[in-house]
Phi, psi and omega in degrees: 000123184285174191275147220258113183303001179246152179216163216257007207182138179298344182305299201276330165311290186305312161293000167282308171308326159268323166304311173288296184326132148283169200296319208299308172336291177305337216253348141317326189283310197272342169055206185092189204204143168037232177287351159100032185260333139350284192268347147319306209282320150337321182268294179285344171305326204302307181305003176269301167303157186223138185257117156233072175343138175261135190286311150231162190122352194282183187235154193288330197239123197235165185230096177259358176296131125229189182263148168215141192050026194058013161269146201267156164233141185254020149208154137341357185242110169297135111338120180256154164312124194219116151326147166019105157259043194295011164305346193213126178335303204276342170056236196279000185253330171273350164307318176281340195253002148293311187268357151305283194331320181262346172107018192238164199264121161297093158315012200301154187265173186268314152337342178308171183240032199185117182297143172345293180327302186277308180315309168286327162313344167296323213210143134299336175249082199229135183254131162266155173227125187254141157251168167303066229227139171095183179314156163244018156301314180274001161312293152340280209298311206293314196299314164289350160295278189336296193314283189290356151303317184135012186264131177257022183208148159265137118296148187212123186276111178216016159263078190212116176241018155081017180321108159260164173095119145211162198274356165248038177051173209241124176306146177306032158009064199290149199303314188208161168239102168234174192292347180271325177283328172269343155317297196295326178289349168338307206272336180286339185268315176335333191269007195232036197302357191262307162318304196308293195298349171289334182286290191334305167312317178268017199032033168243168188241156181285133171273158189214012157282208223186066163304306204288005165260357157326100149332104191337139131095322178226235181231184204268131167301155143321177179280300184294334188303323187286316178324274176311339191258341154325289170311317188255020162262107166320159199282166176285167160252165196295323163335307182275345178300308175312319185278304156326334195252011184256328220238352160243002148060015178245219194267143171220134167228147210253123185237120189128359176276143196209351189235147169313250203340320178295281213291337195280319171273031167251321180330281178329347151314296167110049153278126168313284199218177193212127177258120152343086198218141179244028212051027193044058169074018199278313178260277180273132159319169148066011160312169143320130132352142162291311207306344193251355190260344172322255186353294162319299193309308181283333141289344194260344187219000189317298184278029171229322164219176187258121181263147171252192193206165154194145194125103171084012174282124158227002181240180168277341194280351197284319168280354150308325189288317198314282181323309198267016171245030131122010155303158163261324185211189179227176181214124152231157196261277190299328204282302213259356155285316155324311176270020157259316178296336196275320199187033156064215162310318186284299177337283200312276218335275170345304143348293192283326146345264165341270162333308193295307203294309176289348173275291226275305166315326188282349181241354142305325165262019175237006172064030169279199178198040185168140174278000171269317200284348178323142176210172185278003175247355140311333216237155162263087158300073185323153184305146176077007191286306183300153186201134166254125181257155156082355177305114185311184181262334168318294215270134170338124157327162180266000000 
């Protein structure tokens, strides 16, 4: 009797998730930079908060919908945009259309491996997500690709300094998958016959191209290709952070901001909103938890754009912590790849489940009836948790 394809915990996603993957595939997934202290501390600060619960009072009937960007969500939870998502044939199409099935807003990255076009057809609610990368004629051309597909928001990703090197090292990547290349990966997918067989049944190979950065007229890079021109683009300036958001005239958020001061000039931008973010421990080691860098931010800028959080989410209480030290909403990344890796579509679902189940507890045992009401005064907030970056010389120490 095969094994009951649902699991109870982001946990249990993972460890599946790593049996069916080969290591490289996987090892793609957990990512992270240098000593790994970055994506720990994403995690383990949530585990640092304490819940401090009511005993009577709750309420029978709770509200976990709210809005981001003016699109409606039925949880407080993003799809976050994740490169090339080839763990699974269907990728990024099967990813949007677990969180249509829950009412939740699809991220995609430009980076991605399923062109926009199928991907909003997927989903109705879907944020492209960019980076600075190229020409800004072809920044343009991408944003209108999006826009008429149907995307309703931009994310622009710009907290990336290219960090490499990890101490339990960086998985093999191939450039492409040709027949020389599925020779030489041979003896690691062979040990992974279940993986092998979701391609195989659809007659198909993991793409490792980049469509939606395909040039009128011309063919889609590769991943490093995309990779490489990403690089060799100077970096933006806030003017241009200003000219994106002009040139793309909608709801716009800005992903990658850690510092008071960083949030206050993307307000000056004339950004909808902005997510707390460190790239899930992926770029400079030894950043903060985002969950602890929240607070500074959300006060400083709350009541002016809609602040998200993203990094180290793996419970639902964990997006409860989130709301009440001043997010509107949280974006996981790693938790609904684990649960695509595991179990396909049903996985995310299972994912999203998950989450929905541990959020709708955490405010049922704090005597709300709506997830805006979540507050800093749920929580036990040990001394010293919090950390502010980016603080003027005006403003008082914490």
């Amino acid at each position: 009797m095969s094994r009951n394809p649902w699991f109870e915990t982001v946990a249990e996603a993972q460890r599946r998730a790593e049996k069916r993957l080969p290591g490289m595939v996987y090892g793609a997934l957990v990512a992270g930079s240098e000593r790994g202290r970055t994506i720990d501390d994403n995690t383990d600060a949530f585990a640092e908060l304490g819940f401090a619960p009511r005993v009577v009072g709750h309420h029978a009937v709770r509200d976990l919908s709210t809005t981001v960007l003016g699109v409606e969500t039925s949880l407080p939870i993003l799809i976050s945009p994740t490169g090339v998502q080839a763990v699974d044939p269907d990728g990024e199409v099967a990813v949007a259309r677990a969180a249509a099935n829950r009412g939740v807003i699809m991220g995609l990255s430009s980076f991605a491996s399923r062109p926009v076009e199928e991907v909003c057809a997927a989903n109705p609610n879907v944020f492209y997500q960019m980076y600075w990368s190229g020409e800004r004629e072809a920044m343009v051309q991408r944003m209108d690709r999006a826009r008429s597909a149907g995307a309703k928001a931009l994310i622009v990703t710009l907290d990336w300094s290219f960090s490499n090197g990890r101490d339990w090292g960086s998985p093999a990547i191939p450039e492409r998958i040709d027949l020389k290349t599925m020779v030489r990966l041979a003896p690691a997918v062979l040990t992974r016959p279940g993986w092998l067989w979701r391609f195989a049944r659809t007659r198909s190979i993991p793409d490792l191209t980049a469509p939606n950065l395909r040039p009128p007229g011309g063919e889609a890079p590769t991943f490093f290709g995309a990779y490489g021109e990403w690089m060799n683009t100077p970096p933006p300036t806030w003017d241009d952070v200003k000219w994106l958001r002009e040139e793309w005239g909608g709801p716009f958020l800005l992903k990658g901001v850690t510092r008071v001061d960083d949030a206050k000039r993307a307000v000056d931008a004339g950004v909808t909103a902005l997510s707390v973010s460190n790239h899930g421990g992926n770029n400079l080691d030894t950043t903060p938890a985002t969950i602890r860098l929240l607070p500074s931010i959300a006060e400083a800028v709350g009541d002016q754009v809609e602040v998200l959080l993203d990094g180290g989410v793996r419970r639902g209480g964990d997006v409860a912590k989130a709301l009440a030290l001043g997010a509107r909403a949280v974006l996981i990344g790693r938790a609904y790849l684990w649960g695509l890796a595991a179990n396909r579509q049903a996985g995310v679902e299972n994912v999203l489940d998950i989450l929905r189940g541990g959020l709708d507890s955490a405010v049922l045992g704090l005597g709300h009836s709506s997830v805006h009401q979540l507050c800093p005064d749920d929580l036990h907030i040990p001394p010293g948790f919090a950390v502010t970056l980016g603080r003027t010389a005006a403003e008082p120490a914490r």
